[in-house]
C-alpha positions in Angstrom: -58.1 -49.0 2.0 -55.2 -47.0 3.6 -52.4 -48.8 1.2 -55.0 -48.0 -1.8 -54.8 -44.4 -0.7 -51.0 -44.3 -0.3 -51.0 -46.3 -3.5 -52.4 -43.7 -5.5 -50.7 -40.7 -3.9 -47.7 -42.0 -4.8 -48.7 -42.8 -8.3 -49.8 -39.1 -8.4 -46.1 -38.0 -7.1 -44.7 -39.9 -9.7 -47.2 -38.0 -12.8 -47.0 -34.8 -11.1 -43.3 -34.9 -9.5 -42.9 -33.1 -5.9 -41.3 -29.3 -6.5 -37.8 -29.2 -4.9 -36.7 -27.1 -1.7 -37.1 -23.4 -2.8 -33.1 -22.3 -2.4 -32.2 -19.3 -0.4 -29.5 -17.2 -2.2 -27.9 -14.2 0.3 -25.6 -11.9 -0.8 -23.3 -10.4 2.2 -20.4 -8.3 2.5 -19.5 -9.4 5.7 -16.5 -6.7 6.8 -13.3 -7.2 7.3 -13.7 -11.3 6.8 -10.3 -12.0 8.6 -10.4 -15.7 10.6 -9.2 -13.3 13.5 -12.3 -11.6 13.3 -14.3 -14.1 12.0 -13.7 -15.5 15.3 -14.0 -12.5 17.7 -17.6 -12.8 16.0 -18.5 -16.1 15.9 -20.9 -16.3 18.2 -22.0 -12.8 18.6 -22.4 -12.8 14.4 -21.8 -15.4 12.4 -24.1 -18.1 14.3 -27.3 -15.8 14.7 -26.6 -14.8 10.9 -26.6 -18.3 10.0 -30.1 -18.5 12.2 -31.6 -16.0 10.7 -30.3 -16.4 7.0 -30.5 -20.1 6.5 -28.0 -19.9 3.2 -28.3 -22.5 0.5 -25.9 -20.1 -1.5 -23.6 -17.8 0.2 -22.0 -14.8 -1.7 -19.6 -13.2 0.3 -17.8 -10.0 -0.2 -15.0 -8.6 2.0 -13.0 -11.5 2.9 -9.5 -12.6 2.7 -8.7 -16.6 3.1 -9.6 -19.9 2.1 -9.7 -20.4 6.5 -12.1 -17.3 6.8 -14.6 -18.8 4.2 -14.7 -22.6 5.8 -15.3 -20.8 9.0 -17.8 -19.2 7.9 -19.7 -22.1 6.2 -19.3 -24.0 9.8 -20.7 -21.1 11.5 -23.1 -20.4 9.4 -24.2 -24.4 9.4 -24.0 -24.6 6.0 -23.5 -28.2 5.6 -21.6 -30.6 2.6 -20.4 -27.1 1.4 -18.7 -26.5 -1.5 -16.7 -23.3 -1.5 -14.9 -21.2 -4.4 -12.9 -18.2 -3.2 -10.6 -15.4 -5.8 -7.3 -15.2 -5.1 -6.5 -11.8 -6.5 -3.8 -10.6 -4.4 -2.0 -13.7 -6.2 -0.9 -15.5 -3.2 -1.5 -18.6 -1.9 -2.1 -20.7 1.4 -4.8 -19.8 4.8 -4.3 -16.2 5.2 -4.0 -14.4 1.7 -4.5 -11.0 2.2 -7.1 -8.8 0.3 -10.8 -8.1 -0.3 -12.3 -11.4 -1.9 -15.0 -12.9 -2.8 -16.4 -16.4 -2.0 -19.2 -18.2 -3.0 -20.3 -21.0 -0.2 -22.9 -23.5 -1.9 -24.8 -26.6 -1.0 -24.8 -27.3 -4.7 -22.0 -28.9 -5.9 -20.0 -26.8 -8.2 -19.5 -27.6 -11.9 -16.8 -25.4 -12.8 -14.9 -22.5 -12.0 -12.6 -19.4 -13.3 -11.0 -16.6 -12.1 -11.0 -13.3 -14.4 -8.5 -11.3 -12.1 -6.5 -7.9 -13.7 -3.1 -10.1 -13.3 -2.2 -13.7 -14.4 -0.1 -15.8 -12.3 0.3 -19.6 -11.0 -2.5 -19.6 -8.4 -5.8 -18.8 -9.4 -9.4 -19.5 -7.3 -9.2 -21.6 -4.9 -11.8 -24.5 -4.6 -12.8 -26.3 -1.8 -15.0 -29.7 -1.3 -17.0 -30.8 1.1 -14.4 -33.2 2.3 -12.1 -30.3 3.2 -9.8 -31.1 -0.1 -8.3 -27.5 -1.2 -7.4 -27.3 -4.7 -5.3 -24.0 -4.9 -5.8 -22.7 -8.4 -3.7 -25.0 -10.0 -6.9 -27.2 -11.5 -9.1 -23.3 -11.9 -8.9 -21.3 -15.1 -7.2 -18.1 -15.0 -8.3 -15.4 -17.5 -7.2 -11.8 -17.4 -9.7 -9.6 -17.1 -9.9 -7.3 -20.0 -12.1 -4.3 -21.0 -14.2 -5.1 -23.7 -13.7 -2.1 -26.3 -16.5 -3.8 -28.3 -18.3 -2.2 -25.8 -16.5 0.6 -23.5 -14.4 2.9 -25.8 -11.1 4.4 -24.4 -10.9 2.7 -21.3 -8.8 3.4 -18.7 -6.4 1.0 -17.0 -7.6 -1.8 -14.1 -4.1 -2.4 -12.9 -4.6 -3.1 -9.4 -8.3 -3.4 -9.9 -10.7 -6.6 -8.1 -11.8 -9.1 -10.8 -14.4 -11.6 -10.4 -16.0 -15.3 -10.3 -17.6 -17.0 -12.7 -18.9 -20.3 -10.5 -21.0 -22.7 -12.2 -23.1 -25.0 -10.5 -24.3 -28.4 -11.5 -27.9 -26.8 -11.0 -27.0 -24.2 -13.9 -26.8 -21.3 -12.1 -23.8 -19.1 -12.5 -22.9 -17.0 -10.2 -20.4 -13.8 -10.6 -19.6 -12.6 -7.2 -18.7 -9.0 -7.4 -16.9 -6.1 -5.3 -16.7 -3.0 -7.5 -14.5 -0.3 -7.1 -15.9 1.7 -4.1 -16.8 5.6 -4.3 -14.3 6.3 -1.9 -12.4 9.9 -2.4 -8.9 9.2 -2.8 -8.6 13.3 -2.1 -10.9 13.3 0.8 -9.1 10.4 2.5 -5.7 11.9 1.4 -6.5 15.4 3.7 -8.3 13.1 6.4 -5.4 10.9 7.0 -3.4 13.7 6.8 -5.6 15.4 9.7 -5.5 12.2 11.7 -2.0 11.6 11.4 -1.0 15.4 12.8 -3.6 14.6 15.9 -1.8 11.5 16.7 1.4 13.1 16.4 0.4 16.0 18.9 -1.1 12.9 21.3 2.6 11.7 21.2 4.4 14.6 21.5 1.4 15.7 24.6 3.1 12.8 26.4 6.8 14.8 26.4 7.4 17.4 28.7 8.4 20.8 27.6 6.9 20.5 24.4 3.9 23.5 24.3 5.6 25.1 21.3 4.7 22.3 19.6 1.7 21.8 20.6 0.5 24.8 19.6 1.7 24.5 16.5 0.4 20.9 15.6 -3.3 23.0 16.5 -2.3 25.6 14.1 -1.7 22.8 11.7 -5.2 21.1 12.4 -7.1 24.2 12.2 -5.3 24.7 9.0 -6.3 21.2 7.7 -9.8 21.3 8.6 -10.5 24.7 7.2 -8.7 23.8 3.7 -10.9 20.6 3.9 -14.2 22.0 4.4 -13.3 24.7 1.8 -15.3 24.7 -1.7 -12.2 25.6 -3.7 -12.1 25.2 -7.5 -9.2 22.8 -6.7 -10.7 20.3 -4.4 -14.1 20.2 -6.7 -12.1 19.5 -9.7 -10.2 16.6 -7.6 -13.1 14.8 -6.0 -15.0 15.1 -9.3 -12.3 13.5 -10.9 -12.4 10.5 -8.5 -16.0 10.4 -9.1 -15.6 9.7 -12.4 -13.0 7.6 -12.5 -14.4 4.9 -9.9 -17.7 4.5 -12.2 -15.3 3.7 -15.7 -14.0 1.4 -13.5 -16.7 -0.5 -12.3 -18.6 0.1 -15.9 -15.2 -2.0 -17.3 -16.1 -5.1 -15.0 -19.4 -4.9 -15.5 -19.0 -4.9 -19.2 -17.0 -8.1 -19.4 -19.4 -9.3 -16.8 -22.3 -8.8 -19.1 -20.8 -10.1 -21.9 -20.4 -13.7 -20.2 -23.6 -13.4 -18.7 -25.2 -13.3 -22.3 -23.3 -16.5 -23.8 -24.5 -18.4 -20.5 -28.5 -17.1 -21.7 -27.5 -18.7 -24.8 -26.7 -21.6 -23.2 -29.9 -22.0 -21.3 -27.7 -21.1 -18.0 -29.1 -19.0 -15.6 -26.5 -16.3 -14.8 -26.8 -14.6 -11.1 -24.7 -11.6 -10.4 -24.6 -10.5 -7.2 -22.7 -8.6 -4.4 -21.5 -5.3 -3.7 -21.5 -3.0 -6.4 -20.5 0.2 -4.4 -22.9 2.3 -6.5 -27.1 2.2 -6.9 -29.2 2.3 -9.7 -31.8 4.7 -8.3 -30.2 8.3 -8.0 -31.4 10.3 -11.5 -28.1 12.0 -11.9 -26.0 9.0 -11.1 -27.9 6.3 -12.3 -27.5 6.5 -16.7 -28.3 4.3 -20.1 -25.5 6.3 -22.0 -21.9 5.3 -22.8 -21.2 8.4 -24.5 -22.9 11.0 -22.0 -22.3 11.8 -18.3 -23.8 14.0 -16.3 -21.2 16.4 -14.4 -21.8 16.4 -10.5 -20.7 18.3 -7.7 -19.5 16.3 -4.7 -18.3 16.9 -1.1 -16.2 15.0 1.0 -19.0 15.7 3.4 -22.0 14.1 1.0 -22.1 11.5 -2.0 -25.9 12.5 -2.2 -26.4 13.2 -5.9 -28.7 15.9 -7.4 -31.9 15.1 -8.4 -31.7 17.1 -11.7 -28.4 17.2 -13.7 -29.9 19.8 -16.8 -31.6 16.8 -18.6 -28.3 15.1 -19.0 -27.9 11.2 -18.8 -26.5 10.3 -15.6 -22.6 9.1 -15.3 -22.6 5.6 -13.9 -23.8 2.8 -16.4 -23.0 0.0 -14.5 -26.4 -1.1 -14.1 -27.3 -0.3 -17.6 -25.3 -2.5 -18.7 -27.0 -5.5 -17.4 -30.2 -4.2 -17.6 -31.2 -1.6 -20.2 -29.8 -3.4 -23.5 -26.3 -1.4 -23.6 -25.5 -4.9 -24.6 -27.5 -5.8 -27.3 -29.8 -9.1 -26.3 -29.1 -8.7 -22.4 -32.0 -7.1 -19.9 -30.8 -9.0 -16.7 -34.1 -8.7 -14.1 -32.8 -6.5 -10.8 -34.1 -8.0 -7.9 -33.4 -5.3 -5.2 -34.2 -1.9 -6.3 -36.4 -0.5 -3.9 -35.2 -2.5 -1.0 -33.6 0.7 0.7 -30.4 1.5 2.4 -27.7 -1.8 2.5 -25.2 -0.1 3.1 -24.8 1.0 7.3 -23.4 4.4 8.3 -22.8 6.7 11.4 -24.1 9.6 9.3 -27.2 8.7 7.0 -27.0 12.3 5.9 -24.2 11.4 4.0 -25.4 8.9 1.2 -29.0 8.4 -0.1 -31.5 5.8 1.3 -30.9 3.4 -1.7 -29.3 0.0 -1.9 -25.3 -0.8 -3.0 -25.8 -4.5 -2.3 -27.6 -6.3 -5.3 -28.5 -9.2 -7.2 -29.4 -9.4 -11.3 -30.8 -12.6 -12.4 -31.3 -13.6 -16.1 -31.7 -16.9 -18.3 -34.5 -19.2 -18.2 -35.8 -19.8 -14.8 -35.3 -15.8 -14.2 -39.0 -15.5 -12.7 -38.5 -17.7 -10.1 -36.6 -15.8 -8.2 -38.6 -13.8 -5.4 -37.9 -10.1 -5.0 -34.6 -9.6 -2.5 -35.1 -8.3 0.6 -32.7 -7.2 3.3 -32.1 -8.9 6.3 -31.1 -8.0 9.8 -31.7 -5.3 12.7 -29.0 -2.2 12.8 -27.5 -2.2 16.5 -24.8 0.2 17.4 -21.8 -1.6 17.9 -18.9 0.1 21.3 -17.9 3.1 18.5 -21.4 3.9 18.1 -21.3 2.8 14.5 -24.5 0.9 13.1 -24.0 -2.7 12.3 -26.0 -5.9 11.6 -24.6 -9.1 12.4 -21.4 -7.0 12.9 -21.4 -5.8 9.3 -21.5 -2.1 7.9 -23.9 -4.3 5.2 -27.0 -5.6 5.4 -27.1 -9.2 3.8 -29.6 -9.7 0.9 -32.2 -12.7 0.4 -33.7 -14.4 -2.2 -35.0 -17.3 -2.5 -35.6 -19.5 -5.9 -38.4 -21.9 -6.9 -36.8 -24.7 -8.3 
């Protein structure tokens, strides 16, 4: 009676099949991913994050070698992994230097290319499960280009990050992305200068006889600070300036990004672009629709909050719009983590709005199976008193796919 049972459940198995493993997909800017830190937080990090996270995909942001990424994957315990990481800075070998990106899959990996702002001989570098490293010689290299089709007058991405495309033999295709950041080249320019004339008077604190100095390194400071907390017509125009600049830039990416992404819908590929985006799509005044219209918005080097009403004007950053509000004619990628809060970790909340940087689009046929992301991991405050989870500024981001 028992084999008759097991007899027909198996027959039942074979009519209804048996769904697959649901696969977890985290994104992660993981800070600073050098294998010297990697290491200092190996256990303290990496190995809980791997606990907690359980990665069958891995998108990492913020890390700079082929070594860094393979740690990771042992760390993390992702096993038979199959790792594709950019090489942007265009070097080659362990310990290339720059912010990369890395994808770190259990699925094997169909094929991969590299759109990076500068063709050389090395391109991504692949690596099997076996530990083989292929180092960019096999991997397509394309330069990454604005498409004008799409963004008119655009300005250069010289020294800009590019980005994956990694195709799995699943389907999926993943573009791992770091956009240009909102950093304020003029804000950093008068705080390094400020920092710079404090460790100088540190120095000079050290040699006697030196009051005069002293005194005058103060004068200097006070100086500084006052001209940097000043609302001058000057620093405005210059801050503004950066403001707009960094969202061209990431609307350029994300242009050629969406492009691709709507030949692999064609295909019946599922594209999957994910990572840090360094800008949110739920700020009225930020957040637009409109190539040709953006909003004009006062910033401090104090606050990157942004207004809630910009005098009915569209707002200045499209980047999301252009996966997901038909900029690009046929593509409406589904955003997974709007309204999953603040991803991004820092000492003073007051400066940026409670909305998520870190996201993932999805689009293509099996779009629905994706579960809404949600952010993992507990803030602690780290010796500095600076929030962190799993010793990241970023909170990693989970979602998980019915396959």
């Amino acid at each position: 009676m028992k084999l008759f049972l097991v007899l027909i459940f198996l027959c039942l198995l074979v009519v209804t099949g048996v769904q697959a493993k649901p696969l977890r997909i985290v994104t992660w800017n993981v800070y600073a991913g050098t294998i010297e830190g990697i290491e200092n937080r190996a256990l303290s990090d990496f190995m809980k994050a791997g606990k907690e996270l359980k990665p069958d995909i891995l998108i990492i942001q913020e890390i700079n070698s082929y070594a860094s990424a393979q740690r990771i994957a042992e760390l993390m315990n992702i096993k038979s992994a199959h790792i594709a990481i950019s090489n942007f800075n265009r070097d080659i070998g362990a310990f290339y230097q720059g912010h990369e990106v890395a994808v770190i899959s259990r699925i094997p990996i169909k094929s991969l290319t590299e759109y990076d702002t500068g063709i050389d001989e090395f391109g991504a570098v692949t690596i099997s499960p076996s530990g083989n490293i292929d180092y960019g010689r096999g991997v397509r290299e394309i330069k990454l280009v604005t498409p004008t089709s799409i963004i008119s007058n655009p300005i250069s991405l010289r020294g800009q990050r590019g980005f994956l495309r990694v195709e799995l033999k699943n389907d999926i295709v993943i573009y791992p992305v770091h956009l240009k950041s909102n950093l304020l080249g003029y804000c950093f320019t008068a705080s390094d200068a400020a920092k710079a004339v404090v460790s100088l008077r540190r120095k000079i604190n050290k040699v006697a006889g030196s009051e005069p100095d002293v005194k005058l390194l103060e004068s200097m400071i006070s100086r500084l600070k006052k001209y940097g907390d000043a609302d001058t017509t000057i620093k405005r125009s210059a801050i503004n300036s950066d403001v707009q600049r960094n969202a061209k830039l990431r609307e350029q990416v994300m242009a050629a990004i969406g492009l691709l992404a709507k030949k692999d819908v064609a295909n019946k590929k599922t594209p999957l672009v994910a990572g840090d985006f360094n800008t949110s799509d739920e700020e009225p005044c930020k957040s637009g629709s409109r190539l040709d219209q953006d909003a004009k918005v006062d910033f401090t080097c104090a606050s990157r909050k942004v207004p809630n009403t910009c005098g009915g004007m569209d707002g200045f950053d499209d980047t999301h719009a252009l996966l997901s509000r038909g900029i690009i004619s046929g593509l409406k990628m589904r955003s997974l983590t709007n309204g999953i809060g603040r991803t991004h970790l820092s000492a003073d909340e007051n400066k940026y709005a409670d909305v998520p940087i870190d996201h993932i689009y999805v689009d293509g046929p099996r779009k629905m199976k994706f579960s809404k992301a949600i952010k993992l991991g507990i803030p602690q405050y780290d010796n500095r008193n600076r929030p962190r989870v799993f010793g990241s500024d970023h909170h990693p981001v989970l979602t998980i796919m019915v396959q």
